[in-house]
VOBA-1610 file (N, C-alpha, C; in pm, whole numbers, padded with zeros to 5 digits, always signed):
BEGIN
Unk+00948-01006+02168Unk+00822-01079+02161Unk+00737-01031+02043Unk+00733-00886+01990Unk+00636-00831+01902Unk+00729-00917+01736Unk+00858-00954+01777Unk+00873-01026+01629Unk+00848-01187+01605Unk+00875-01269+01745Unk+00904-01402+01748Unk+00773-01426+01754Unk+00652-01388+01834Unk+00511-01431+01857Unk+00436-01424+01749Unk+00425-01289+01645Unk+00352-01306+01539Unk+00386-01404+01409Unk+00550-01447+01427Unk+00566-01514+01359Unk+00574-01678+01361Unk+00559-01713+01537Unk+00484-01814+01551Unk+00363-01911+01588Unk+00294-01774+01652Unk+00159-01824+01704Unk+00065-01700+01588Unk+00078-01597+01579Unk-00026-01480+01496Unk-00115-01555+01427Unk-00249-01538+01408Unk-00332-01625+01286Unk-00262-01476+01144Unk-00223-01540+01041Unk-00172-01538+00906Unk-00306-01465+00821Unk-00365-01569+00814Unk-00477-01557+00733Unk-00618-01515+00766Unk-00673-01429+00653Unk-00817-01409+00680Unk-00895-01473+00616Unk-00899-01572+00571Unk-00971-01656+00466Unk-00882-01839+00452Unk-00911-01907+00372Unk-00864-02025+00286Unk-00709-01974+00370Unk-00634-02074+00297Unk-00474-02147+00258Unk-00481-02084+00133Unk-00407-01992+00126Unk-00384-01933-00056Unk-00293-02042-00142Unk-00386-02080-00245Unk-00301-02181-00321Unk-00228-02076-00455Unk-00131-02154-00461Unk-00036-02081-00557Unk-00029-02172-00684Unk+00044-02139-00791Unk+00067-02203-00927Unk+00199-02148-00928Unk+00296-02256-00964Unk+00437-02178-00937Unk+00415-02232-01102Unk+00554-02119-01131Unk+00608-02125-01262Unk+00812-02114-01256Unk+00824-02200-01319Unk+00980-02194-01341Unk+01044-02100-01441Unk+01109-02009-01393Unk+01168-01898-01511Unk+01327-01961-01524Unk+01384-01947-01661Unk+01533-01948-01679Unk+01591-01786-01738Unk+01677-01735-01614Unk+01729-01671-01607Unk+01811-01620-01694Unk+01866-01505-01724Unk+01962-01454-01838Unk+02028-01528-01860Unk+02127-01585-01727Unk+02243-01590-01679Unk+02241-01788-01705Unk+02138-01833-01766Unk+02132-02016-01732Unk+02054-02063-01637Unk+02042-01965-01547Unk+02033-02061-01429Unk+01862-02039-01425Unk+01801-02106-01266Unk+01642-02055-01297Unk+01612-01957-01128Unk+01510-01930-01134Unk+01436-01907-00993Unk+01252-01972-01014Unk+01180-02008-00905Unk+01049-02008-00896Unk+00983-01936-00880Unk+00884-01868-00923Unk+00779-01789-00932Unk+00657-01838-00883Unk+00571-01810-00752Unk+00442-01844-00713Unk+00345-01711-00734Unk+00249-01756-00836Unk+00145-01670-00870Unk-00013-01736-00758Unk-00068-01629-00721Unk-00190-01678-00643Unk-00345-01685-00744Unk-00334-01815-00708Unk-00446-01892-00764Unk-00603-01808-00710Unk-00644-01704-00790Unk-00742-01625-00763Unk-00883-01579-00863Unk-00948-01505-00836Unk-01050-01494-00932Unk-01055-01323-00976Unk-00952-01259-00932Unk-00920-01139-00953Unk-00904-01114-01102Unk-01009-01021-01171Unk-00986-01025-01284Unk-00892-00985-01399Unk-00864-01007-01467Unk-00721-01001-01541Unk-00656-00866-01536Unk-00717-00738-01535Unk-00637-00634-01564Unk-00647-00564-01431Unk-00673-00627-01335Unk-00654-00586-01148Unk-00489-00559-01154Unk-00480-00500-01027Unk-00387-00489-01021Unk-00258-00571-00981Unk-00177-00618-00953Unk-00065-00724-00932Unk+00050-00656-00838Unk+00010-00762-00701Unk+00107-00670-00614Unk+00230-00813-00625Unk+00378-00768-00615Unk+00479-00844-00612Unk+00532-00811-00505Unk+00536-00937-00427Unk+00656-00948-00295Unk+00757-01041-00306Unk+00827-00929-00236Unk+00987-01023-00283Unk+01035-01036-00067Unk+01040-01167-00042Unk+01029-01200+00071Unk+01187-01185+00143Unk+01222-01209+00236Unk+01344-01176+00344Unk+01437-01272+00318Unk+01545-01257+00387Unk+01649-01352+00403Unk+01602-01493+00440Unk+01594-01603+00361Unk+01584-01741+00379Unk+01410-01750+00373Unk+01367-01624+00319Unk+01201-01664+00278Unk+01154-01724+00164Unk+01031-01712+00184Unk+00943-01805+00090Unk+00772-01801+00083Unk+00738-01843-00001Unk+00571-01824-00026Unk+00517-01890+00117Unk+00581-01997+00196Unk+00533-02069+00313Unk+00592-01948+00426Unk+00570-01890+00441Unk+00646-01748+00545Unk+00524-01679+00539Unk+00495-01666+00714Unk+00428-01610+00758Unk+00315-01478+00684Unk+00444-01378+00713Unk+00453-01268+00627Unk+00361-01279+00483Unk+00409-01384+00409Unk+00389-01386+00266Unk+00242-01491+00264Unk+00202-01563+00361Unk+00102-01618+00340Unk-00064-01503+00383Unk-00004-01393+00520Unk-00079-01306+00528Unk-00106-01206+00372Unk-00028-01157+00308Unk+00014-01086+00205Unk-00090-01121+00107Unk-00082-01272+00027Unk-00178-01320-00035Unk-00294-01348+00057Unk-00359-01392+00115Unk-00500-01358+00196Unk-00516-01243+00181Unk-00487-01192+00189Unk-00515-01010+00178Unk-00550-00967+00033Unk-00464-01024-00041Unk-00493-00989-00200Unk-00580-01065-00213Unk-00646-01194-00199Unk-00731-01251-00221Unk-00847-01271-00176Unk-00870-01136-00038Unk-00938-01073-00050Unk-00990-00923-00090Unk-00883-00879-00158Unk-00866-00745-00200Unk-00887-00748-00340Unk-00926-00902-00408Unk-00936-00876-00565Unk-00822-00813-00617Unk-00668-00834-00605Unk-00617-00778-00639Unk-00453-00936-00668Unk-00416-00924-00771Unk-00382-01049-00844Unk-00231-01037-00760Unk-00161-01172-00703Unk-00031-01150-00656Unk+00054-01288-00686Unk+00174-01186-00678Unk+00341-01284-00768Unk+00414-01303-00626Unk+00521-01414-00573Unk+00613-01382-00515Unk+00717-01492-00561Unk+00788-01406-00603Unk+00931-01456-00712Unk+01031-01493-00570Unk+01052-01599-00579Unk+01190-01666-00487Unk+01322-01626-00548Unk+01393-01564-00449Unk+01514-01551-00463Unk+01577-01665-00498Unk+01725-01729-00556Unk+01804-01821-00632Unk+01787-01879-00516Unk+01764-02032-00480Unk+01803-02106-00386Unk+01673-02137-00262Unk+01580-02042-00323Unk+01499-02029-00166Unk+01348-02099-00181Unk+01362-02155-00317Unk+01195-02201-00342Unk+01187-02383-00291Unk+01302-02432-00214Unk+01299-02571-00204Unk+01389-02633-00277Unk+01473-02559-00405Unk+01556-02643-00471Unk+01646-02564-00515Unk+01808-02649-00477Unk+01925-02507-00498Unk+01944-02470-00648Unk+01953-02387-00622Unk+01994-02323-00795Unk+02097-02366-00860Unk+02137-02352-01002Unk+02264-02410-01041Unk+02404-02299-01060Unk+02370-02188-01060Unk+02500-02090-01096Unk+02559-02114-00939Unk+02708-02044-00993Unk+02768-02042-00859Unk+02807-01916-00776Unk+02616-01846-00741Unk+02546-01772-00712Unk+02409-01774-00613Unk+02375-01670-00516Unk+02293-01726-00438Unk+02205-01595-00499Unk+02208-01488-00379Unk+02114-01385-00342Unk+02206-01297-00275Unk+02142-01204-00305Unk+02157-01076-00186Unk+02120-00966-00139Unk+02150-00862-00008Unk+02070-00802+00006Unk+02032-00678-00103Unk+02127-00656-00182Unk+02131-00551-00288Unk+02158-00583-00473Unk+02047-00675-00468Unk+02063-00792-00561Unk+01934-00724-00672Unk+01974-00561-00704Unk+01838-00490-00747Unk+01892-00542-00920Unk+01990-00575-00967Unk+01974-00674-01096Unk+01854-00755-01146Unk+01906-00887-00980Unk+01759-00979-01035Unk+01622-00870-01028Unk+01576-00784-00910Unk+01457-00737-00885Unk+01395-00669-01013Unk+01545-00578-01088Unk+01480-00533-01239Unk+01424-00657-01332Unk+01473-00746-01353Unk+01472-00906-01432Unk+01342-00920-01426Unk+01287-00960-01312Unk+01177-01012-01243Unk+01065-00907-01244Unk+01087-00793-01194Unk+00989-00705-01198Unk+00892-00663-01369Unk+01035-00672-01490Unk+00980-00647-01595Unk+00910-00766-01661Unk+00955-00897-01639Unk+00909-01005-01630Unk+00801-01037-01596Unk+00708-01005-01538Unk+00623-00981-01415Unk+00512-00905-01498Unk+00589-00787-01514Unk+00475-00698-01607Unk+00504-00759-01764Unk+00566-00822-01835Unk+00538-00849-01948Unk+00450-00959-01923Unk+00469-01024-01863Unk+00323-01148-01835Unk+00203-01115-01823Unk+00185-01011-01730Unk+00047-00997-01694Unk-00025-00855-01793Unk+00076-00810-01859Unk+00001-00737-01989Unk+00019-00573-01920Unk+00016-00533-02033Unk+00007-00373-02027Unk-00076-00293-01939Unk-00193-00348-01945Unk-00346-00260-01911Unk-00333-00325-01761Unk-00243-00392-01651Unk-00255-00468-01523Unk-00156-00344-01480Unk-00212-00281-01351Unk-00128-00179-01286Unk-00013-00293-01209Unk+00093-00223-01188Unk+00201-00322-01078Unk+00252-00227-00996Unk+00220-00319-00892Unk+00336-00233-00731Unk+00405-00320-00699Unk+00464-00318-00594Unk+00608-00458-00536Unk+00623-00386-00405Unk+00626-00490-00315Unk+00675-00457-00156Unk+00753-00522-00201Unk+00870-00543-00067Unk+00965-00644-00044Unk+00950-00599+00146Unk+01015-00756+00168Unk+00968-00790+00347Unk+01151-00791+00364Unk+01181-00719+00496Unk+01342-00710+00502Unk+01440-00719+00377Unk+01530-00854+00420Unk+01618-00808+00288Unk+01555-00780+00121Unk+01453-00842+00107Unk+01395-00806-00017Unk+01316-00658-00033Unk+01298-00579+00090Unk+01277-00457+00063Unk+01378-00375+00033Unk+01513-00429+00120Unk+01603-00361+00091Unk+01663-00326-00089Unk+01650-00518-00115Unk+01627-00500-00266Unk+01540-00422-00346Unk+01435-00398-00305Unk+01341-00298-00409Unk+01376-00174-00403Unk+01407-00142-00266Unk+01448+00005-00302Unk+01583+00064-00344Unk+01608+00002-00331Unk+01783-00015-00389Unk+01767-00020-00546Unk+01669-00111-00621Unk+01660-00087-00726Unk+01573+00007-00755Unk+01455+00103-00681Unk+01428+00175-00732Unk+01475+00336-00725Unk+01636+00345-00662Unk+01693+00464-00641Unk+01775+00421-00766Unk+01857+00318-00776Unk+01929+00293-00930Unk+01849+00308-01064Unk+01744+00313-01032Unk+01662+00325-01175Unk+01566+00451-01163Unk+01593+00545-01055Unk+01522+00674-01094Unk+01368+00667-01123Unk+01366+00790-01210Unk+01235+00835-01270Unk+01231+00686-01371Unk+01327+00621-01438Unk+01263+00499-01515Unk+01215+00401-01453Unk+01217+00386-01311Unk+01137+00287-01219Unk+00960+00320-01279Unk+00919+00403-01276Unk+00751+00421-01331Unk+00722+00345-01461Unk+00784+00290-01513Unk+00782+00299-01652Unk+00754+00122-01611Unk+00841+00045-01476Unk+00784-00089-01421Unk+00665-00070-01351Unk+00636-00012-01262Unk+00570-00010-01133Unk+00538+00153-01152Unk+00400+00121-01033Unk+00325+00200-00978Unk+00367+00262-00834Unk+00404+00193-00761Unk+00449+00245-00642Unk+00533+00135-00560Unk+00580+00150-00513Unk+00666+00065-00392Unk+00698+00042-00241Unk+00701-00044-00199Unk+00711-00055-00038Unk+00816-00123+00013Unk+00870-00094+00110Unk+00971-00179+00221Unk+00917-00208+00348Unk+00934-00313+00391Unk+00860-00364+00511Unk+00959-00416+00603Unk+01012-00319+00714Unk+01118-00413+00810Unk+01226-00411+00773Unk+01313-00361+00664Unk+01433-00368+00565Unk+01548-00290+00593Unk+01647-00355+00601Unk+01772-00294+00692Unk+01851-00235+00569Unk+01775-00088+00578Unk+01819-00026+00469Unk+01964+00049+00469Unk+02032+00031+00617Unk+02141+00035+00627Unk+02232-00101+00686Unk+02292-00124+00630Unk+02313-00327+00611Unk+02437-00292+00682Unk+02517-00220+00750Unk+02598-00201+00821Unk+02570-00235+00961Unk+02455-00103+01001Unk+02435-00102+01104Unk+02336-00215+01175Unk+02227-00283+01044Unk+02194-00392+01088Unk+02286-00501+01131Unk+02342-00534+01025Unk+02466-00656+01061Unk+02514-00625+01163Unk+02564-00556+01240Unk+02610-00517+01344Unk+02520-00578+01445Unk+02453-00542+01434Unk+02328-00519+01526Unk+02235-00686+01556Unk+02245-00752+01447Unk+02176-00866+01454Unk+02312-00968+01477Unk+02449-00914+01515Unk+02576-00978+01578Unk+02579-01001+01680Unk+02510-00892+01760Unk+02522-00867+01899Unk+02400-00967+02040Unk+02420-01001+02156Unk+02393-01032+02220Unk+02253-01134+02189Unk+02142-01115+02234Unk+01985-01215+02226Unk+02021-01203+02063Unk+02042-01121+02006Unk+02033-01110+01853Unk+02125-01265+01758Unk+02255-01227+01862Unk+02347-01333+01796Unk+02337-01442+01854Unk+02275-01529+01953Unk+02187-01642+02035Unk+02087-01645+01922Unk+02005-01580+01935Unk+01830-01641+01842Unk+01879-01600+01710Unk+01860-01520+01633Unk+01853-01492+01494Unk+01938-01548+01418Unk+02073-01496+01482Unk+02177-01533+01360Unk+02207-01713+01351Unk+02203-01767+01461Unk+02181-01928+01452Unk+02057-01935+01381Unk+01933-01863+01401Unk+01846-01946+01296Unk+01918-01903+01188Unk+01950-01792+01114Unk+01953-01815+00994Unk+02052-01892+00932Unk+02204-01913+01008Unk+02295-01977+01001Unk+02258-02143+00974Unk+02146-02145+01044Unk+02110-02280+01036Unk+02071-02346+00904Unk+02023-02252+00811Unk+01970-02315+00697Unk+02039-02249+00589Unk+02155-02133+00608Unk+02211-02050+00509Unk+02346-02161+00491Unk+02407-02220+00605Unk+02523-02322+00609Unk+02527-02432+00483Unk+02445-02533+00545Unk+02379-02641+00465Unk+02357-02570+00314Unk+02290-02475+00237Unk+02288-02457+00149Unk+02459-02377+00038Unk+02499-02338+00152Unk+02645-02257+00079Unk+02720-02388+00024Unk+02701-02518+00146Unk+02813-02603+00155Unk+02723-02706+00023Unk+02638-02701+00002Unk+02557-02779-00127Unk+02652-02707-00268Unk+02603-02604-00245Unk+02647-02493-00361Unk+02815-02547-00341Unk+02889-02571-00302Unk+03020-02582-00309Unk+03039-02735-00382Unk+02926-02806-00344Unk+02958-02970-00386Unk+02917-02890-00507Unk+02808-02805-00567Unk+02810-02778-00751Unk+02914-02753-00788Unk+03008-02656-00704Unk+03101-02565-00817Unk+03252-02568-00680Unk+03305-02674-00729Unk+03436-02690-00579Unk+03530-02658-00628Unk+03574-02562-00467Unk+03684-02482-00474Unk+03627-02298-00449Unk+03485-02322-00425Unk+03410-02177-00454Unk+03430-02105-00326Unk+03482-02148-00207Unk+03506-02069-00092Unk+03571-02195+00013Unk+03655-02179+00138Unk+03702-02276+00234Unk+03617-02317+00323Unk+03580-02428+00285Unk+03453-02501+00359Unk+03475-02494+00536Unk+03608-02507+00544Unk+03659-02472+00743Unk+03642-02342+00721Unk+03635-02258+00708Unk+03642-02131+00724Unk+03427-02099+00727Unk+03371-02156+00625Unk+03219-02083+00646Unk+03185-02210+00761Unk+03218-02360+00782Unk+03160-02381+00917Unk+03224-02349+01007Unk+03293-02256+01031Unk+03358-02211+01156Unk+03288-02078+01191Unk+03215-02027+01085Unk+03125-01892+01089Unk+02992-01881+01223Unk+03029-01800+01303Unk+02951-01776+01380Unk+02851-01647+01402Unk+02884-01585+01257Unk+02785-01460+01282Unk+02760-01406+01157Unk+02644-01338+01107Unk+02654-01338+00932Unk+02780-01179+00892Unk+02808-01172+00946Unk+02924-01068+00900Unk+03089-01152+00863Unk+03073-01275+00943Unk+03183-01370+00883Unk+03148-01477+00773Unk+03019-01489+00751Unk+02952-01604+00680Unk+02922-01490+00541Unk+02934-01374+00516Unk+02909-01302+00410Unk+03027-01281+00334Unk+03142-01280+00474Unk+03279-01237+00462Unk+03344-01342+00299Unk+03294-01476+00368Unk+03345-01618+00302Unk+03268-01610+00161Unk+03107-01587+00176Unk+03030-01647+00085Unk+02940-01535+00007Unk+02844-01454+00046Unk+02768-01361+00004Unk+02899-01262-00055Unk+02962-01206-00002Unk+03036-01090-00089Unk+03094-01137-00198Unk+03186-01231-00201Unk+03326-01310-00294Unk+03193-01328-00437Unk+03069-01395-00384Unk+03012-01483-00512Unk+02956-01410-00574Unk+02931-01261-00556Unk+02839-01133-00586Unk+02922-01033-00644Unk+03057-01016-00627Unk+03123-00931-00705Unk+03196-00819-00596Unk+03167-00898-00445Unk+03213-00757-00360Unk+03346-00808-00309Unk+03401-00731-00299Unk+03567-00736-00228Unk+03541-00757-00090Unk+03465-00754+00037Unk+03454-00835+00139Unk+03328-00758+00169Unk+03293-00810+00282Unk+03166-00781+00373Unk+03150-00625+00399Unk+03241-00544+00453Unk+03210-00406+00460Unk+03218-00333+00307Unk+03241-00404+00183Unk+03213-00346+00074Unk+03062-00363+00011Unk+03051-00517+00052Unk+02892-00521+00005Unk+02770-00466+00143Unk+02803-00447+00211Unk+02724-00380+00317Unk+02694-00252+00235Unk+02811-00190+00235Unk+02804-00004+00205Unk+02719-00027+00045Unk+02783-00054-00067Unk+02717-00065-00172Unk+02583-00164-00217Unk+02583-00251-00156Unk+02385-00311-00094Unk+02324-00236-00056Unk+02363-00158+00037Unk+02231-00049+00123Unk+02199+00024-00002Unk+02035+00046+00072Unk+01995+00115-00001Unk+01946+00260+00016Unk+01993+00251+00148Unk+01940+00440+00214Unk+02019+00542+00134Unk+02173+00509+00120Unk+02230+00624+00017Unk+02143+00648-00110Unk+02083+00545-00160Unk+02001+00567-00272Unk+01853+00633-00261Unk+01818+00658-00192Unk+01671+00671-00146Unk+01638+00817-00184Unk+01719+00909-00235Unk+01735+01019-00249Unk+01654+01046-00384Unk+01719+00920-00438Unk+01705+00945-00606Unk+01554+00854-00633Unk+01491+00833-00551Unk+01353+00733-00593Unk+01285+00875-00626Unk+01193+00797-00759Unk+01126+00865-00838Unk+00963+00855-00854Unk+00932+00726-00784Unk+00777+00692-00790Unk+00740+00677-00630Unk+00621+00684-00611Unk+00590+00693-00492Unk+00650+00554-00413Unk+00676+00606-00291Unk+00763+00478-00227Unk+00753+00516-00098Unk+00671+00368-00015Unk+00676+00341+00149Unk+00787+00287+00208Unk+00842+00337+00321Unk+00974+00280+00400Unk+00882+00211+00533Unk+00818+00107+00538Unk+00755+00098+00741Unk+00915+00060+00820Unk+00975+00076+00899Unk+01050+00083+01005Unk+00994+00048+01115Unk+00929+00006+01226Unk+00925-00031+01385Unk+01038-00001+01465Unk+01023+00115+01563Unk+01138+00174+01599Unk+01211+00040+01698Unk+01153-00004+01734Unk+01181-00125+01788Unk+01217-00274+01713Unk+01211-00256+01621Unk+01295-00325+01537Unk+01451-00414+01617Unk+01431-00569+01661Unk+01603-00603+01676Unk+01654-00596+01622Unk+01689-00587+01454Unk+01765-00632+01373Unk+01802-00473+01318Unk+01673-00390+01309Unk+01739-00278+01272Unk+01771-00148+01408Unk+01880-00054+01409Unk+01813+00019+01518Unk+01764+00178+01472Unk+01719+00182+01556Unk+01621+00340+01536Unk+01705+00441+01499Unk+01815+00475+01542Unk+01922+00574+01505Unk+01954+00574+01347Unk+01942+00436+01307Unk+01974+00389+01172Unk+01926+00450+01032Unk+01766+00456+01084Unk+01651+00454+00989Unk+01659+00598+00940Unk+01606+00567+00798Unk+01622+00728+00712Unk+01547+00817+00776Unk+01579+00953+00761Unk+01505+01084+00773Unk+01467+01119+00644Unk+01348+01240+00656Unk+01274+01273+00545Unk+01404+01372+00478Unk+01488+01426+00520Unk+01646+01507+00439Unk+01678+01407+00397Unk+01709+01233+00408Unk+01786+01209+00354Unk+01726+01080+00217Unk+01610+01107+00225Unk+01546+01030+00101Unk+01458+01142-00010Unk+01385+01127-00101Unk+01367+01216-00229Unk+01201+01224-00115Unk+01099+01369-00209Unk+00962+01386-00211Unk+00866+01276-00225Unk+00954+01164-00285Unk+00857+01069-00343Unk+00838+00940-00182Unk+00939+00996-00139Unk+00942+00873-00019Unk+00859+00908+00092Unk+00774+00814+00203Unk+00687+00851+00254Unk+00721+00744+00380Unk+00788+00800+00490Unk+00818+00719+00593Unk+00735+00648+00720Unk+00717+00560+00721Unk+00654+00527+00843Unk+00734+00472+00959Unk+00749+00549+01049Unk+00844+00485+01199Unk+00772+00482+01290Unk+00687+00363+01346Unk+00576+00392+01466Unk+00700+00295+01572Unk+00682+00357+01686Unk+00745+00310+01827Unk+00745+00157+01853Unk+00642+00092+01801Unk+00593-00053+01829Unk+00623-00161+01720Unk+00626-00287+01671Unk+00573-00339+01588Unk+00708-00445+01577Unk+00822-00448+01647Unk+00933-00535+01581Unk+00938-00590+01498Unk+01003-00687+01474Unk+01051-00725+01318Unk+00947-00773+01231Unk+00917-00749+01123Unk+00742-00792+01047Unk+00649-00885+01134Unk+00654-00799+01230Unk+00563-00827+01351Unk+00398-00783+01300Unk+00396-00633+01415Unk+00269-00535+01426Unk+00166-00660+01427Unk+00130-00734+01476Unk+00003-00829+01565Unk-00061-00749+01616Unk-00222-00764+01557Unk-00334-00688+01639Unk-00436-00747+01694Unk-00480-00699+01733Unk-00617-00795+01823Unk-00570-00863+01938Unk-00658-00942+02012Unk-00633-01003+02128Unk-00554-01193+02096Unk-00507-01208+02177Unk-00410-01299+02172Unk-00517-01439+02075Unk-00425-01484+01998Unk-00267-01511+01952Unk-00287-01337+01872Unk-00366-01276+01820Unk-00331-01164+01743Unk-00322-01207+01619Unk-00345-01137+01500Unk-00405-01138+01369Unk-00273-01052+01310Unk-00227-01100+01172Unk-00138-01033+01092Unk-00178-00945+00994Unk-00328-00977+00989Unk-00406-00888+00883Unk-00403-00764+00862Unk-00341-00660+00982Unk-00304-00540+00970Unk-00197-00486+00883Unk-00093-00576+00888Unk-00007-00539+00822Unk-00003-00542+00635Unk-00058-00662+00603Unk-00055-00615+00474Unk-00182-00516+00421Unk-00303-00524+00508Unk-00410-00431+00468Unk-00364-00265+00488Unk-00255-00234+00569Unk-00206-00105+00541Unk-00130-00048+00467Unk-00040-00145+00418Unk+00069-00154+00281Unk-00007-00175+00166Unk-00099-00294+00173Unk-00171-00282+00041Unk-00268-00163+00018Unk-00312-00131+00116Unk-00406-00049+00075Unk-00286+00104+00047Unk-00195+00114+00103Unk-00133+00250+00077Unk-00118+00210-00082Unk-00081+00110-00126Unk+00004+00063-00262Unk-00139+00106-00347Unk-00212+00055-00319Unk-00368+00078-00370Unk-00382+00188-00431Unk-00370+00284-00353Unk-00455+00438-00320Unk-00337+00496-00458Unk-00217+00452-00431Unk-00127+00482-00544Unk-00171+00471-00689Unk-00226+00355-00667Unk-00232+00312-00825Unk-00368+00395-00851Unk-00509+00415-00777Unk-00598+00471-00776Unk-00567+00633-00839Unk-00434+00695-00812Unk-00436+00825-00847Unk-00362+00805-00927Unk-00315+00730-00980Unk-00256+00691-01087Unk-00141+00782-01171
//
């Protein structure tokens, strides 16, 4: 209930409908992604927080509509770059996303800061799989991660993609979750196949009933991994967490469905720079406060403001 309720009844916002200005980027590679910048009065050299949203997210996601309200009332300028495929219109390579997809996140992140200028501090959350992405790219890029960003966050992020997948296979998990996401990850693989045919066995991903067989077919093969337990192990990003170099938030909810508590890093097994939060409560980018329906406003006012205090000591 602490994940499904805030994400369908929670009030989102503390203010307006955050309007966005999207921008279309073309990619190294040909292809493009969408970029939604928030339409604000935050002045130019504020700071710029970037969220990179979850599996099958988007600027219309809960999560990400609380995120901007928050910056827009925090005077503080915000990006959220859509993963290939996820802004409303499929992409053209014969390529999606993934959870350890810290390539695009470098692309985008420097991108990001060459736009908004030198003298604009930058931080970046990412919400589940896109946290997983940030920190994944910021253990591959070390001490040269500072040189993008100011500090970093993960919110909810199955920083071990093993034991999540597992885990979001199993029982209420594989009933509710994995059909939703199946529901809208299907339809888009089988689009992507009318672009580029012959790219995987169309009986084989609609016969997929759980994302550890639907990654098996589609996410690993189109990404460069030899099957599903290869891109699990080398996606995660907890083996990397060692090597982060700029200040960096992990939030966890020990109660988490998708992730489990046994899973989640210890302070031995990530660097000085990492700063864990595991509170008992809060399931999946849940944490709803106040009295019913409950307010989401907590959650990004504690991430932003940690991201804040970062850039403040600069």
């Amino acid at each position: 209930m602490q994940t499904i309720w805030p994400a369908l009844y929670a009030q989102a916002l503390q203010g307006p409908v955050p309007r966005f200005d999207r921008e279309r980027w073309t990619t190294p590679d040909g292809d493009f992604i969408d970029v939604d910048f928030l339409a604000s009065s935050a002045p130019p050299h504020a700071p710029t927080l970037v969220l990179f949203h979850g599996l099958e997210g988007s600027s219309a996601s809960h999560y990400a509509q609380s995120f901007a309200s928050w910056a827009a009332h925090a005077q503080v300028r915000f990006a959220l770059p859509h993963f290939r495929g996820c802004s409303g219109e499929l992409n053209l390579a014969p390529r999606a996303y993934h959870s350890g997809d810290h390539q695009e996140v470098d692309w985008i992140l420097k991108r990001i800061q060459q736009r908004q200028g030198p003298q604009a501090p930058l931080v970046a959350a990412g919400v589940s799989l896109g946290g997983n992405a940030l920190m994944r790219w910021a253990g591959e890029h070390g001490p040269h991660a500072a040189q993008t960003v100011q500090a970093v966050a993960s919110i909810c992020s199955p920083l071990d993609l093993a034991a999540s997948g597992h885990a979001i296979g199993k029982g209420f998990n594989r009933q509710v979750y994995t059909r939703m996401f199946l529901r809208s990850m299907k339809p888009k693989a089988m689009a992507k196949l009318q672009q580029h045919p012959g790219l995987f066995d169309p009986q084989a991903l609609a016969a997929a009933k759980d994302l550890y067989t639907f990654d098996n077919i589609f996410t690993a093969p189109l990404h460069g991994f030899k099957d599903t337990p290869d891109y699990w192990a080398r996606a995660s990003a907890k083996p990397h967490m060692h090597r982060i170099a700029v200040p960096a938030l992990a939030l966890n909810a020990q109660n988490d469905p998708f992730i489990p508590a046994h899973s989640l890093p210890t302070q031995a097994e990530v660097s000085a720079h990492v700063e864990l939060w595991q509170p008992p409560h809060g399931g999946h980018v849940g944490f709803a406060t106040g009295t019913m329906p409950g307010y989401l406003a907590g959650l990004p006012q504690a991430v932003g403001s940690w991201l804040l205090q970062k850039v403040a000591n600069g």
